[in-house]
C-alpha positions in Angstrom: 110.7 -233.6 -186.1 107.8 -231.3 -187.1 108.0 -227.1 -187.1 104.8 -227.3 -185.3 103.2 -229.7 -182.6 99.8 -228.8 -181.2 98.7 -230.2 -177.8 95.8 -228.8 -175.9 94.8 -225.9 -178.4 98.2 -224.6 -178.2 100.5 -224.2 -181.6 104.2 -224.6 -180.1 107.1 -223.6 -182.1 109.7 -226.1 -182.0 112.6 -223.4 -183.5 111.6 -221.4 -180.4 111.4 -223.7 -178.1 115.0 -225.1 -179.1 116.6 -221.8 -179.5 119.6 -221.6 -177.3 119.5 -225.1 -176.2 121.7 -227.3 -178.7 121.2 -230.7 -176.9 118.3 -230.8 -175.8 114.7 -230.1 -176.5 111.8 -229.4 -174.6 108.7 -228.0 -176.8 107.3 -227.1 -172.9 109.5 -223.7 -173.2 107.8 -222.3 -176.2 105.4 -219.7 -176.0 106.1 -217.7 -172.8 106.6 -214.4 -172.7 110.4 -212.7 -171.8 108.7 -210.0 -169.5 110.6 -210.8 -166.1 112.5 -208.3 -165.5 115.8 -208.3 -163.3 114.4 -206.7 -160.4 111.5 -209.3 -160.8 114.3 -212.2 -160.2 116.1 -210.2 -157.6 112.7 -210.4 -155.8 111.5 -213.8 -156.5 114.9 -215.1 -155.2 113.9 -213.1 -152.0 110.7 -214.2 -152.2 111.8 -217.8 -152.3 113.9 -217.5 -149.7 111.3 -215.5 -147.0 108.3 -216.7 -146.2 105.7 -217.8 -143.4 107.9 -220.5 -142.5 110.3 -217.5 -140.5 107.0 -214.9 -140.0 105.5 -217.8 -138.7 106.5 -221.0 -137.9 109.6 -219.8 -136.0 106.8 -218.5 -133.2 106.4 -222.6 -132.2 109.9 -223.5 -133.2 111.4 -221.0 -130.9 109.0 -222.6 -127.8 110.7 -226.0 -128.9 113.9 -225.7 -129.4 114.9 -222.4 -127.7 118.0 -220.3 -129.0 119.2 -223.0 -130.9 117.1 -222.8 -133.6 119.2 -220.6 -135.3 121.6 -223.2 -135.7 118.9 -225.6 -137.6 117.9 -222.3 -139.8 121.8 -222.0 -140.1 122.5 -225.3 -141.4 119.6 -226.2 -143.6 120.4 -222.6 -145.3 123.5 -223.5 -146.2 122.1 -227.4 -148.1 119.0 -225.0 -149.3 122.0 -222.6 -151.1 123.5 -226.1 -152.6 119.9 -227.1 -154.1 119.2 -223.6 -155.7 123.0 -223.4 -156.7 122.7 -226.4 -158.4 119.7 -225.5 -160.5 121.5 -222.2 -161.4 124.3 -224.3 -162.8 121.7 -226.3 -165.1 119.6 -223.1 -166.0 123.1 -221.6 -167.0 123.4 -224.5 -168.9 119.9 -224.5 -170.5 117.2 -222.0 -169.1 113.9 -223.4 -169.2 110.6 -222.3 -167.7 109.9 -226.4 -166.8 113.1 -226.1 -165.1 114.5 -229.2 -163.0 111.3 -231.4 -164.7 113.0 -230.3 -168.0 116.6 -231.6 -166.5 115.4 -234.4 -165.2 114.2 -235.4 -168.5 117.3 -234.8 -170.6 119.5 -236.3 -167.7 116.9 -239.3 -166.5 114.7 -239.4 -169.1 110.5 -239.1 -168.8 110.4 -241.4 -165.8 112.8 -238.9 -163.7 111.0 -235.9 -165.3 107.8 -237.5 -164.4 108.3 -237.9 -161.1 110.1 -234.8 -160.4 107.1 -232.7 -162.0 104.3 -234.8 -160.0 106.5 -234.5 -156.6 106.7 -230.9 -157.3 103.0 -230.7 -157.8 102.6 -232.6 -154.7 104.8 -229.8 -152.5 102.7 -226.7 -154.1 99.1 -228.1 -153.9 99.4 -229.0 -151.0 101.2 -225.8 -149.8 98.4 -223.9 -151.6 95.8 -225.2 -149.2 98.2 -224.1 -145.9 98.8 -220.8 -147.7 95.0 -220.3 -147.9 94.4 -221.6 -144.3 97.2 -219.3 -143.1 95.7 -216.3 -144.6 92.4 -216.9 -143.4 94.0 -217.6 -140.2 95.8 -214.5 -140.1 92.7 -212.3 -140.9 90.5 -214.0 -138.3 93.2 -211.4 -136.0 91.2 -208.2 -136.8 87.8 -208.1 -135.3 86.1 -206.5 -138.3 87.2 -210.4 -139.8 86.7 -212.5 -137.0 83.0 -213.4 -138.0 83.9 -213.9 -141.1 84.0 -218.1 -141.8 87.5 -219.5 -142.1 86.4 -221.0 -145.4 85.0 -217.6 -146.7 88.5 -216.1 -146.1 90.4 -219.0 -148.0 88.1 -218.7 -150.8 88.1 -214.6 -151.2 92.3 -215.0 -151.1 92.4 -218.2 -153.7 90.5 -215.8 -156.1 92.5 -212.9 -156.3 95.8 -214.8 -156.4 94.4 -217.0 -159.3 93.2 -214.0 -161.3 96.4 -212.4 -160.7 98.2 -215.6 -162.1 96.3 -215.6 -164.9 96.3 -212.4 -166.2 100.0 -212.6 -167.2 103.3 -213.1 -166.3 104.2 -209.8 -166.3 101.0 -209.5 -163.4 102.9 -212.2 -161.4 106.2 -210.3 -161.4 104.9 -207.2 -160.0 102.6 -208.5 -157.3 106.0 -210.9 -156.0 108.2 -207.9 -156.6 106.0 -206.0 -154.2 105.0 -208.8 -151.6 108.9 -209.2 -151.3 109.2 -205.2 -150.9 107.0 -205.7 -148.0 108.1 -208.5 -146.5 111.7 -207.3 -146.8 111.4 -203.6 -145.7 109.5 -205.4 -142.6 111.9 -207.6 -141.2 114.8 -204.8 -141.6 113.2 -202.4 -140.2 112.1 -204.6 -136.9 115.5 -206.3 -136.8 116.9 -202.3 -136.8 114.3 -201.6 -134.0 115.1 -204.5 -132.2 118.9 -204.5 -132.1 118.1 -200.8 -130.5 116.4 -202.1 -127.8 118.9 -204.7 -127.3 121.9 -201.8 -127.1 119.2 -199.7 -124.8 118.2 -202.4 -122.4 114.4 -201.4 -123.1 112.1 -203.4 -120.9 110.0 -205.8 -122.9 107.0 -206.4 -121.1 108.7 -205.7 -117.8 111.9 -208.1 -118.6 115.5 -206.3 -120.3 116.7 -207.8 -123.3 120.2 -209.0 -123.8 122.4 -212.1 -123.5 121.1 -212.6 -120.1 117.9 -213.8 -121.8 119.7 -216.5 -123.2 122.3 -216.9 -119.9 119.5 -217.1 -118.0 117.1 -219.5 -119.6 119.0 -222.5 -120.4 121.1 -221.0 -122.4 121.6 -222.1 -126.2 120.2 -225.7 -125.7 117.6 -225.1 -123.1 116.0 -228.5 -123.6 119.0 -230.4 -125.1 120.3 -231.0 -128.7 117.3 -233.6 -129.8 114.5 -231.0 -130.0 116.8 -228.7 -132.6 117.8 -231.9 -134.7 113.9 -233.2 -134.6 113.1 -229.2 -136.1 115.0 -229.5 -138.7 112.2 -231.1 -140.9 110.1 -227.9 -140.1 112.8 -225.6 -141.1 113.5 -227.2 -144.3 110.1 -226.6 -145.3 110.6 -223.0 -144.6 113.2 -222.9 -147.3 110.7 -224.1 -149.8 110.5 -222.0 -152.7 114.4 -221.4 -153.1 114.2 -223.2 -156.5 111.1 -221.0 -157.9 113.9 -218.3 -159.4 115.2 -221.5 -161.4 111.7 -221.8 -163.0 111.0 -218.0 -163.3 114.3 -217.9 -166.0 112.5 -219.2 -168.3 110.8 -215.6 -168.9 113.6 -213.4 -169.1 115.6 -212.1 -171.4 119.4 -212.3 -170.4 119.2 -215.5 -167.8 123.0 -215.5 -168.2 123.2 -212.2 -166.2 120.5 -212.0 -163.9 120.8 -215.7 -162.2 124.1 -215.6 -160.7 123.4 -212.3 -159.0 120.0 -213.6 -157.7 121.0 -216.9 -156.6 124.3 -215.4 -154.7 122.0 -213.0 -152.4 120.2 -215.7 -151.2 123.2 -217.2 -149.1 123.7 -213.7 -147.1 120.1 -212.9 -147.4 119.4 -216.3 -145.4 122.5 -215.4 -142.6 120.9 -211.9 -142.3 117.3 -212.5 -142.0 116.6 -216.2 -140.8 119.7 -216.5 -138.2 120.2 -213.3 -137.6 116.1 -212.6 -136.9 116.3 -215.8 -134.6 119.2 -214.4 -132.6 117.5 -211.4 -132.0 114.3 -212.9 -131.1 116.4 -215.3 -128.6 117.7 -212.0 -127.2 114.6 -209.6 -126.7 112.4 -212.6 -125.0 113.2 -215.9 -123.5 112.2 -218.4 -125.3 109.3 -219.3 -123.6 107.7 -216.0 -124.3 106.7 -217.3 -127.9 104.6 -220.3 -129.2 103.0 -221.6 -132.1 100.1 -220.5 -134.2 101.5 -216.3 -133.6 104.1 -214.6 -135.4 107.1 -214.0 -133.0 107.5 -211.0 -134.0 103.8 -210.0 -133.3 104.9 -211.3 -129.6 107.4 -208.8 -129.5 105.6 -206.0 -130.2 102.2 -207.1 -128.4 104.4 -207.1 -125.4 105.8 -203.8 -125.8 102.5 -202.5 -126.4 103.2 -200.2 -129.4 99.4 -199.3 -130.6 99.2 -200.9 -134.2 102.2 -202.6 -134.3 101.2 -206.4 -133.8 98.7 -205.4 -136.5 100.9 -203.8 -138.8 103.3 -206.9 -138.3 100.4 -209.5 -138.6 99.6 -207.8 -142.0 103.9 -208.5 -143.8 102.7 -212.4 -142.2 99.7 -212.4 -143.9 101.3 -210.7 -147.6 104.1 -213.8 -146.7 101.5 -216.5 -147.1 99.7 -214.6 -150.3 103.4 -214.4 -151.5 103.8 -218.2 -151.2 100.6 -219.0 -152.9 101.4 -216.9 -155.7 104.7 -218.6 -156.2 102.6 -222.1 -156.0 100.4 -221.2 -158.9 102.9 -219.9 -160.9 105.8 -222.1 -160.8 103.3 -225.1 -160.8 102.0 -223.9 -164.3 105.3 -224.4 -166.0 106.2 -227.2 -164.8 102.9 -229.4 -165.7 102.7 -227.7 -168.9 106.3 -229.1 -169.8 104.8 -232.2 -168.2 101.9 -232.4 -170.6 103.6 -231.8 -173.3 105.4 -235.0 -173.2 102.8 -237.0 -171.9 103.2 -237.2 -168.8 100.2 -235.0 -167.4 97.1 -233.9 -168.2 96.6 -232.6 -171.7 94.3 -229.9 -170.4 97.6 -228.6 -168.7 99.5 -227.6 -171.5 97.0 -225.0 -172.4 98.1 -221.6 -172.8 96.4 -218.4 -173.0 97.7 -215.2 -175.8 99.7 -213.7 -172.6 101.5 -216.8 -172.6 100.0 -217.9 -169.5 99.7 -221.7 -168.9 96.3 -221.6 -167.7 95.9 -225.2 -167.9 98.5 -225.9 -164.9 97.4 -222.8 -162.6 93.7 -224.4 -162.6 94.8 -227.6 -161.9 96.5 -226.6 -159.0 93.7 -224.2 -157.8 91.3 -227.0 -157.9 93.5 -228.3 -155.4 93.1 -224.8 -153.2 89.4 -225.4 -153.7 89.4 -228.4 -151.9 91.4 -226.3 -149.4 88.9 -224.1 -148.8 86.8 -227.6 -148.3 89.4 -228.5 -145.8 89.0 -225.2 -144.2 85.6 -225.8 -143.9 85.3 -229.2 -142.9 88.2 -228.9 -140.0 89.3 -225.3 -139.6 91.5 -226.1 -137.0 93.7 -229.2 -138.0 94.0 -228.0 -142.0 96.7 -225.8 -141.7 99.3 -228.9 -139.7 97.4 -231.7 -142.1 98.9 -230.4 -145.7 102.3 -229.1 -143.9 103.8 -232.4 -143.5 102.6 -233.6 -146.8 104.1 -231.0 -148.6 107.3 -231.5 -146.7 107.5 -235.1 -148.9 107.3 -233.3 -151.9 109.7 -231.0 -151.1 112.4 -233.7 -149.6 111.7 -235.2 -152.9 112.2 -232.3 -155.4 115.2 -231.4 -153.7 116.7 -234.7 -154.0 116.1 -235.2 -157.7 117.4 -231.2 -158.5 120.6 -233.1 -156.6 120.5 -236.2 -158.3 120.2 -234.0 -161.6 123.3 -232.0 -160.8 125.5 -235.0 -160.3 124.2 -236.8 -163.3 125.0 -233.3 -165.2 128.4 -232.9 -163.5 129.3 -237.2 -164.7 128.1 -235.9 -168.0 130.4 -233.0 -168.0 133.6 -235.6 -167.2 132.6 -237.6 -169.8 132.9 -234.8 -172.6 128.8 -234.9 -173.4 128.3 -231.5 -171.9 130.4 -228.2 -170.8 129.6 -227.0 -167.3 129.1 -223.1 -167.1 131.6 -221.3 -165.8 128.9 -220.2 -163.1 128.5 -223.8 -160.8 128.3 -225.7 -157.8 131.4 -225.7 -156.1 132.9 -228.9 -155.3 131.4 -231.1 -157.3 130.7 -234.4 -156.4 131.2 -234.0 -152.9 128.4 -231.1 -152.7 125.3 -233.4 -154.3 126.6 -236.3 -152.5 126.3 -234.8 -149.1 123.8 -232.8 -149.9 121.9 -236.0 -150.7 122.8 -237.7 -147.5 121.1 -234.4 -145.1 117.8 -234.9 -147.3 117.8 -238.7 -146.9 118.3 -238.3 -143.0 115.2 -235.5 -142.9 112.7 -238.4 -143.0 114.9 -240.2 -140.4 114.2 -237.1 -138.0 110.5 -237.0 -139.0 110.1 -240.9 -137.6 112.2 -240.0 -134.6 109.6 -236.9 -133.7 106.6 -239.1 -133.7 103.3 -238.0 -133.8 102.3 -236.4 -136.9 105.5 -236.4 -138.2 106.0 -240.0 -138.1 102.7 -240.4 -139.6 104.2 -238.3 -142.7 107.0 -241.1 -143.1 104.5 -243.7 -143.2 102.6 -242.0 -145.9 105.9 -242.2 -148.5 105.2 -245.8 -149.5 101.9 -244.6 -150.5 103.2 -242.1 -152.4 105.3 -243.8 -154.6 102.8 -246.3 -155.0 100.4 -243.7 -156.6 103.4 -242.4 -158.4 104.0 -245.9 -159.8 100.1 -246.1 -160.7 100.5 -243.1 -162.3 103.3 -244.1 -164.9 101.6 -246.7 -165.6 98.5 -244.6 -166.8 100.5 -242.3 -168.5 103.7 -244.3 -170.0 101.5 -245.2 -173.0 100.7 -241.3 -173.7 104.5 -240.5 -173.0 106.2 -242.6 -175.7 103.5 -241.9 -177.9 104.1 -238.2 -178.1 107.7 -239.0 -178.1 107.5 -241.2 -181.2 105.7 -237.9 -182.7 108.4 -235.8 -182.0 
């Protein structure tokens, strides 16, 4: 092999980018700069594990399902721990900023990295244009906003995230680090307040919380098990973004260390904020208090009538979605540079800047936002619910092939080709296996709900058929660069 390959203006060092990693070797991980720090991970793990999809989407959930959503968030918390466990066990192995598209190719070769990188991209551009819509949506709730187009709103947040991106990583680390502050500090502090009006039996909008709230309206299962089991598809998209600290080891110094600790908080982090938020919620207001398209939590507080506070609390929602975008841009730029570098993307998306930004990937995936902002333009209304359930196939998708990776990696590991860390999923086979079996029954669930949803299933087909298109575009470029190397 060559010291030195250049693809898209970019010199990568081969020495680097095989340092560490004996058996395999991915020329994607050169270049990048070791400036996450450990708080940075701690944060991005939180990050990951927090977002719109609780601040949010629990509002409608809630309405659907009543008190027994917690047992969806519950339950798909636990399979979301197995996915982001199972990276950590391959990023112990061999941290790489291309992450599972860099497993999949040394366990599945360029056809599993391939279609793990352009499922990925799928879940993130598409999540991009919801994030944008859901910030402009959230701003449209201050008057001095609310003339303000929709499409001028998306636009304005696109822009600052992007510039923020591409600054440098080190810019990306502190503005997560602090949108996870935020959005942390936030939810403790109203799950503090609320459990005190719980214990005080403080009328909420003339009605006293408690367990009578739940008692008295149907109790756990208000409208039977189905609507729970048919939320589940929802409530695995709100776990997106569990696999972004896996990409984010790539740029720090002692991945060995800081993963296991960041990886670990996410289980009780999930029981504390996700269950134990929807608990709460179940027991300040009846269920039918809250509906879609408002934060929960900004119900609560509207109804109690504390001046500022729905604003205050519409504000962590809105940093939730800006955190999510940010996470989009970035995680989506390592993977399709490691992507174009073996052939399999866009040469333009290996390019990287002297920060050791892959600028290439972030624009490519901006574009995408830009046609969000179209969206947002075109049909304000429907944009946000349009890209949700297309980005829920991505997401199905990544997570299965992070799975499929894991037990190719733990077969490997039987056979004498590799040593598992001592840091790894526990109960191996039997974790992937089952693990695999909940994702393949999401899409079941998503049929079963209909509408929309079902209209997401039907759409897979045409997914992998573009997938399939695409490998057939790009196989040529693939071997070619792998003949080089």
């Amino acid at each position: 092999m060559d010291d030195h390959l250049t693809n898209a203006g970019v010199d990568v060092d081969v020495t680097e980018a095989t340092a560490g990693s004996p058996g395999h070797v991915d020329v994607g991980d050169a270049g990048y700069r070791k400036d996450l720090k450990s708080r940075h991970i701690n944060m991005i793990a939180v990050g990951g594990a927090i977002g719109t999809g609780l601040f949010l989407g629990a509002g409608g959930r809630l309405a659907d399902a009543g008190p027994s959503l917690f047992i969806a968030y519950a339950v798909c918390g636990v399979f979301a721990f197995f996915v982001v466990r199972a990276l950590g066990e391959l990023v112990l192995h061999r941290p790489s900023s291309g992450a599972f598209v860099s497993y999949a190719r040394e366990l599945m070769g360029e056809k599993g990295a391939y279609t793990a990188g352009w499922l990925y991209f799928l879940n993130w551009s598409t999540t991009a244009i919801a994030d944008i819509t859901a910030v402009a949506t959230y701003a449209h709730f201050w008057a001095s906003f609310s003339d303000i187009p929709q499409w001028v709103l998306a636009l304005v947040a696109l822009a600052v995230v992007l510039c923020a991106n591409l600054i440098s990583v080190k810019y990306f680390g502190e503005m997560e680090f602090w949108f996870a502050i935020i959005k942390v500090s936030a939810l403790a502090l109203f799950m503090l307040f609320g459990i005190g009006l719980v214990l005080t039996r403080h009328r909420i909008g003339g009605h006293a919380p408690g367990l009578s709230t739940i008692t008295d309206n149907g109790g756990i299962f208000p409208s039977g098990v189905m609507p729970m089991l048919l939320l589940i598809q929802g409530v695995v998209f709100a776990y997106a973004a569990v696999e972004l600290c896996g990409i984010a080891a790539g740029e720090t110094d002692d991945p060995a260390k800081v993963m296991p600790k960041a990886i670990n908080s996410i289980m009780w982090r999930v029981g504390v904020f996700y269950v134990g938020s929807v608990v709460l919620l179940s027991l300040l207001l009846p269920y039918t208090a809250y509906h879609s398209g408002e934060s929960p939590f900004v119900t609560v507080l509207e109804k109690l009538g504390i001046p500022g506070g729905a604003g205050v609390m519409n504000l962590v929602v809105l940093t939730a979605a800006l955190s999510s975008l940010n996470s989009g841009l970035y995680s989506t730029g390592r993977v399709l540079r490691s992507m174009s570098l073996s052939g399999s993307a866009p040469g333009f998306a290996g390019a990287m800047n002297k920060n050791g930004v892959p600028y290439g990937g972030i624009l490519l995936t901006a574009a995408f936002g830009v046609a969000g902002v179209l969206l947002n333009y075109v049909m304000p209304a429907d944009a946000f619910e349009l890209v949700l359930n297309i980005a829920s196939v991505g997401i199905i998708g990544t997570w299965g092939l992070i799975m499929i990776c894991s037990l190719l990696f733990w077969r490997r590991s039987t056979q004498g080709g590799v040593t598992r860390p001592s840091y790894r999923l526990p109960w191996a086979p039997y974790t992937q296996i089952v693990t695999l079996l909940f994702l393949a029954s999401v899409p079941v669930l998503m049929w079963a709900d209909g509408g929309v949803s079902r209209t997401t299933v039907e759409m897979i087909p045409l997914v992998a058929l573009v997938l399939v298109a695409g490998w057939f575009i790009a196989r040529r470029r693939v071997a070619a660069r792998a003949a080089a190397n």
